[in-house]
N, C-alpha and C positions, 0 to 999 in steps of 0.2 A: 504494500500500500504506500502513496504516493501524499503525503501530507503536506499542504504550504502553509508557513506561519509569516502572517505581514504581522510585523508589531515593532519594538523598541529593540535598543541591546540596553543588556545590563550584566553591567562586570561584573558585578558578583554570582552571579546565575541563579539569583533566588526565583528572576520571570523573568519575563521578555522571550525574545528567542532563543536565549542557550537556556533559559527555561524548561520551552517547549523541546529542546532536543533534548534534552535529559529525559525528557517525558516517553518521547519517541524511542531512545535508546529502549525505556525501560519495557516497551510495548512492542516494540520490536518492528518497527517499522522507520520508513524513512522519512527525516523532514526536508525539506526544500525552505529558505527561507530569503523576505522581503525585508533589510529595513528601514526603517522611518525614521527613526530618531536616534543619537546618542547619549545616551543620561550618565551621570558619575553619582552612583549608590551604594551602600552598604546595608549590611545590617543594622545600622544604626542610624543613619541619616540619607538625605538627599539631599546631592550639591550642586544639580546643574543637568541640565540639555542642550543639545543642539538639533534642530531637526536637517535632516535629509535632503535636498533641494527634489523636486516635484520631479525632473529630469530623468534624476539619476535613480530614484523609486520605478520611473515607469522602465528606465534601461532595464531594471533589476525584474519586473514581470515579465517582460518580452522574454530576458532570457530564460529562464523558467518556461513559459507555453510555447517557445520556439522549438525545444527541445524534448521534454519532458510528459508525460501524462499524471496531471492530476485528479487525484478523487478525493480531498475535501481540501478547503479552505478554512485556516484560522483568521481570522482580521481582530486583533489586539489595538496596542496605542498606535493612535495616528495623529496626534498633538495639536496641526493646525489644520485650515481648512484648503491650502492648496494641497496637502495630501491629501485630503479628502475626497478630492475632486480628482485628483487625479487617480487615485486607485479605483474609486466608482467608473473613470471613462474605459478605465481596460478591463474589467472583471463585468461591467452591466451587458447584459446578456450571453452568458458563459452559463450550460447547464450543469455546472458543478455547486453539491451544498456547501455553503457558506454559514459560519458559526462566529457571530458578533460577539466578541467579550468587548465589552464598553470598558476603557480602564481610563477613569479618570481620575483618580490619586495614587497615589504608591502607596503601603503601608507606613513608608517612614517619612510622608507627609507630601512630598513633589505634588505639584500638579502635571498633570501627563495627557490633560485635555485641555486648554486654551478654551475661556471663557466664551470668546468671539468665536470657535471653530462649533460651538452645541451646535446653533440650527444648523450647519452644513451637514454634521452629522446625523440628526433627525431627518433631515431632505435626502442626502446623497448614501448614506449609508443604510440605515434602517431597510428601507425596501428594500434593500441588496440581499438581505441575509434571510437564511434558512431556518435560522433559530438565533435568537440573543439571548446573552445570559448576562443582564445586570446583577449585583447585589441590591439588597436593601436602598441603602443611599444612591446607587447609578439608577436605579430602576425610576426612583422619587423624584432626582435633579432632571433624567430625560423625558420622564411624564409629565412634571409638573403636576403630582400629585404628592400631599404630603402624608409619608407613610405611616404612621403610628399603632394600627390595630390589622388584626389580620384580613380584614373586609377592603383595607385598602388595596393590597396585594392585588385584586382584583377588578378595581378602580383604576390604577397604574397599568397591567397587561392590557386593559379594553384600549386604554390610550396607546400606548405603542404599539396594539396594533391596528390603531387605526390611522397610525404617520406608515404602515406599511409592514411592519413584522409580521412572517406567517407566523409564528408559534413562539414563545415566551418563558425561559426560563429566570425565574428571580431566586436567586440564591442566599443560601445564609442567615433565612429570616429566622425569628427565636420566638415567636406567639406560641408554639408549642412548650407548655412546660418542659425541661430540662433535656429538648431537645433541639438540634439545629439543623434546619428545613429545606428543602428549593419546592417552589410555585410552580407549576408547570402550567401552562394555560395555552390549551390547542382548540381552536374553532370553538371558543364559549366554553369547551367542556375542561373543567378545572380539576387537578386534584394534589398532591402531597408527597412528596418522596422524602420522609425522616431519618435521622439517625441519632444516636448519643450525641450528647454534648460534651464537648473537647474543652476544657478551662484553660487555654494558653492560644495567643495568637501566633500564625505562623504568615510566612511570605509566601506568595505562589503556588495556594490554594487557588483561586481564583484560573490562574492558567493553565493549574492541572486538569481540574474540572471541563473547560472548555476543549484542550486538545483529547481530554478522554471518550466526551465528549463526540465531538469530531471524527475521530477514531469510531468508535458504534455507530453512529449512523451511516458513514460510509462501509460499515460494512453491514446493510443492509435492516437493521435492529430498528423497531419501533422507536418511538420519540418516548417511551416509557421504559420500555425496556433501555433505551442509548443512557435514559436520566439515571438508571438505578446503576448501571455498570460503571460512568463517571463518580455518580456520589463514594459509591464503594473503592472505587480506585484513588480518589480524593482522599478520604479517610485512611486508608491503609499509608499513602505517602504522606499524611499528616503526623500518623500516627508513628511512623518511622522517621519525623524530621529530626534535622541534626543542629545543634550549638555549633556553628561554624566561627563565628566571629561573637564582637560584644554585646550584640543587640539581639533583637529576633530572629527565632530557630526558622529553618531554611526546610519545606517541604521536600521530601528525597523521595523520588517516585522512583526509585530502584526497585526490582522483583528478577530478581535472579532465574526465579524458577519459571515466571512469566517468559521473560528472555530467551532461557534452554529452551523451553518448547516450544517456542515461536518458530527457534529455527531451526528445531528438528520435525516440526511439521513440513517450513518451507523444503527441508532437502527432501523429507520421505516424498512430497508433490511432486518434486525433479527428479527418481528413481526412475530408471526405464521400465514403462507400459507398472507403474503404480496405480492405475488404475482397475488391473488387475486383481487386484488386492481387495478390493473395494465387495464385504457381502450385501447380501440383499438387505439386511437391517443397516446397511452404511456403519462407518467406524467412527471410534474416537479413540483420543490417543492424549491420556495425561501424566502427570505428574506431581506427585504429593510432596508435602513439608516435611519433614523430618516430626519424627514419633507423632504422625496424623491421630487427631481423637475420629476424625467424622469422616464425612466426602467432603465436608465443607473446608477441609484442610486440602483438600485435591483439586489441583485444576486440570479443566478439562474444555473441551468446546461445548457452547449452553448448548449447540445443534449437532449436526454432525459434521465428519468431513465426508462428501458426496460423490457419488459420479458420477460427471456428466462427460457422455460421449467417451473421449478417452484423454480428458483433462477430472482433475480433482478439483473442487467447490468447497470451501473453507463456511458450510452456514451455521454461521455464531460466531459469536466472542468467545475469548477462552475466561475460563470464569471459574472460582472457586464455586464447587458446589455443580458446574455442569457439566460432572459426567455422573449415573449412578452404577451402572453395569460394570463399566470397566474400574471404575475408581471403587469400587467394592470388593472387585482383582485384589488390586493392589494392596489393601486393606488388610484383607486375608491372607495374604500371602505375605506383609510383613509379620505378622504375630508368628511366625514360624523365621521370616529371614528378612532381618526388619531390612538391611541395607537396598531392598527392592523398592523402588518406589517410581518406577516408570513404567509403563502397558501400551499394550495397542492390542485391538481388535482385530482381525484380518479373516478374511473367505476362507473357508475350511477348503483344502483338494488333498489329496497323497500323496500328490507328485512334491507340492510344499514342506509334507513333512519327512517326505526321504532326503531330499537333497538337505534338510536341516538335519539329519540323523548323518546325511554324508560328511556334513562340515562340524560333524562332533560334536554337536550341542545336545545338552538332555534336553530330551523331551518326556513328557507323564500326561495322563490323560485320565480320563471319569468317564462311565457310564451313566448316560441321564435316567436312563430305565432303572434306574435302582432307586430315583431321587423320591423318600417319604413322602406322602401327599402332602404333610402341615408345611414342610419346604417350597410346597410348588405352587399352594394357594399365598406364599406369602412375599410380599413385592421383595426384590433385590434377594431375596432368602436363598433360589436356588444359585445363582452363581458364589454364594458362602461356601452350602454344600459343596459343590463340586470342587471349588478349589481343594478346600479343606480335606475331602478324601482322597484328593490326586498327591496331595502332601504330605500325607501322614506319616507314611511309611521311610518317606524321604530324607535321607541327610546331605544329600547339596541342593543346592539351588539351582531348581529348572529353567532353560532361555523361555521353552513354550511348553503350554498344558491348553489340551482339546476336546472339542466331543463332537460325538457323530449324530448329535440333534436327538431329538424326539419327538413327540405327534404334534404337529404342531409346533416348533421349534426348529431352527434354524442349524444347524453344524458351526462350529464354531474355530478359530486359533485365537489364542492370547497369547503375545510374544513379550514377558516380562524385562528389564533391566534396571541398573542400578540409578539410570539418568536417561530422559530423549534420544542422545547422541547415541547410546550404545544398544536404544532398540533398533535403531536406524540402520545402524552398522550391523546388527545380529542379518535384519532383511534384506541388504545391500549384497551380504558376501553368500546369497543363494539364486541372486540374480544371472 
């Protein structure tokens, strides 16, 4: 995936665009970025900007779409209104979503939106975009509505979208008791995405949310589902920010295991005729935390990876908690050999499993016909079963453990390892 972030630099990397690449690193995708402005900030203060001359912005798109294919757009700080105008004359009418994060202050006080540039922004930007995500205060100063109770919330999205927003995210509200909120407001119909409340302010919350954001919807995810996989992605790099310097902690959207499997799905997709691989229930392919209590510890794709034609279809985000079948593998089979914590599903054939028997790996397997009925009436319960019998007797650690279906049930391979990279590699070296 093809990410452009137009926004500010900021040397310390708490936002801006080395921001939003940290973001992208952590998500595993690529950024492409425009920028606007130069600002000198820390953790602790803001000292100063310079904007971008209008020229050298639109040099810096051209090269980008001259080149390149993108599938979503960030638009961050844009300061004055000849940027304004001018990133509106090359992005209006481009059918790629566009995601508005309005940033008009810093956390450690800057202004980063030029009083004089609002209505340009209201006029030339607003209609541009896919979805906007003010906070509280951005949402109030571009609506002109004053926000104090949670009914305004709703007051404020009617007005912005009627200067042109499709759809309306207002973040960070706190009317929910001791929790902190985003508004979603699409076509009149309104509702709530919560979480716990976090007692410490952080930087670059705000950008993470947006490129997470950004991210989900280009890859296909409702506007509820995009809100819930940001907030959660927001929170987790909150929740992992770091005391970098003397002022405020620095949001760290690092996810290591996010990372691995990103781009041990993108190699297994570049595997010759991997489509092959692909059964009729389609696969997934995750990866768990170290001593998982749940699935909710396991990420996985919320959808699957598909096949179409004889290319692979990525539908979903990878997402703690979306896998339940294979991430129940995995589960199971560390209580016997915890260092496993990586799976994939794959088409059951024989020919699969001999040439894995040739290249020396164990393999163990289960009969479904034997599997108790209370197992079978009960969701995720028989792939427990089955591992768990295929293991028992076992004292190393098997590559794959299979079955040859049952009425109604599919045949099955699960190809275990200790990381992404080295399920990859077990399927690579039978190719």
């Amino acid at each position: 995936m093809n990410v452009l972030s137009i926004g500010g630099s900021d040397p310390s990397s708490g936002a801006g665009i080395q921001g939003d690449i940290r973001v992208a690193s952590a998500l595993g995708v690529n950024c492409f970025s425009v920028i606007t402005a130069i600002t000198s900030q820390n953790s602790t203060k803001f000292s100063g900007v310079e904007p971008i001359s209008p020229r050298m912005i639109e040099r810096q798109i051209d090269s980008i779409f001259s080149d390149f294919k993108v599938d979503v757009i960030i638009i961050g700080m844009v300061y004055d209104s000849d940027t304004i105008q001018i990133i509106h004359s090359k992005l209006r009418g481009k059918e790629i979503p566009i995601i508005l994060d309005p940033v008009i202050e810093s956390t450690t006080g800057g202004m980063l939106l030029k009083k004089s540039a609002l209505e340009s922004f209201r006029r030339f930007l607003i209609p541009l975009c896919f979805v906007i995500t003010p906070n509280v205060l951005e949402a109030g100063i571009l609506s002109g509505v004053k926000i104090t109770k949670k009914s305004d919330l709703t007051k404020a999205a009617r007005k912005l979208s009627s200067l042109g927003a499709k759809k309306i995210i207002i973040t960070g509200h706190k009317f929910v008791k001791n929790k902190i909120s985003d508004f979603v407001y699409e076509n009149e119909i309104v509702h709530t995405v919560s979480g716990d409340k976090i007692n410490y302010e952080t930087r670059g919350s705000g950008c993470t949310f947006a490129f997470a954001l950004g991210y989900a919807i280009a890859s296909k995810n409702t506007l509820s589902d995009a809100v819930k996989f940001a907030k959660n992605f927001t929170y987790q790099s909150i929740e992992n920010s770091l005391v970098l310097g003397h002022g405020i902690k620095m949001t760290n959207p690092r996810d290591k295991i996010r990372r691995d499997l990103s781009s041990a799905i993108i190699e297994f997709e570049n595997l010759k005729n991997s489509y092959r691989f692909i059964p009729e229930c389609q696969t997934n392919f995750v990866y768990s935390k170290q001593n998982p209590k749940s699935v909710s510890d396991v990420l996985g794709v919320s959808g699957r990876i598909v096949k179409a034609g004889r290319r692979l279809v990525i539908a979903g985000n990878l997402e703690y908690g979306g896998s339940r079948h294979v991430a129940t593998a995995v589960l199971t089979m560390q209580k016997k050999f915890p260092k496993i914590r990586s799976a994939i599903n794959i088409r059951y054939d024989q020919k699969i499993i001999e040439k894995f028997q040739k290249a020396k790996n164990r393999i163990l397997s289960y009969d479904r016909a034997g599997e108790p009925a209370s197992t079978k009436n009960k969701e995720n319960s028989s792939i427990s079963w089955g591992i768990e019998n295929a293991i028992k007797d076992s004292k190393s650690v098997p590559d794959m453990i299979y079955h040859r279906g049952d009425v109604g049930k599919e045949p099955m391979i699960i190809i275990f390892g200790e990381n992404p990279k080295q399920v990859v590699t077990k399927i690579s070296k039978i190719l």
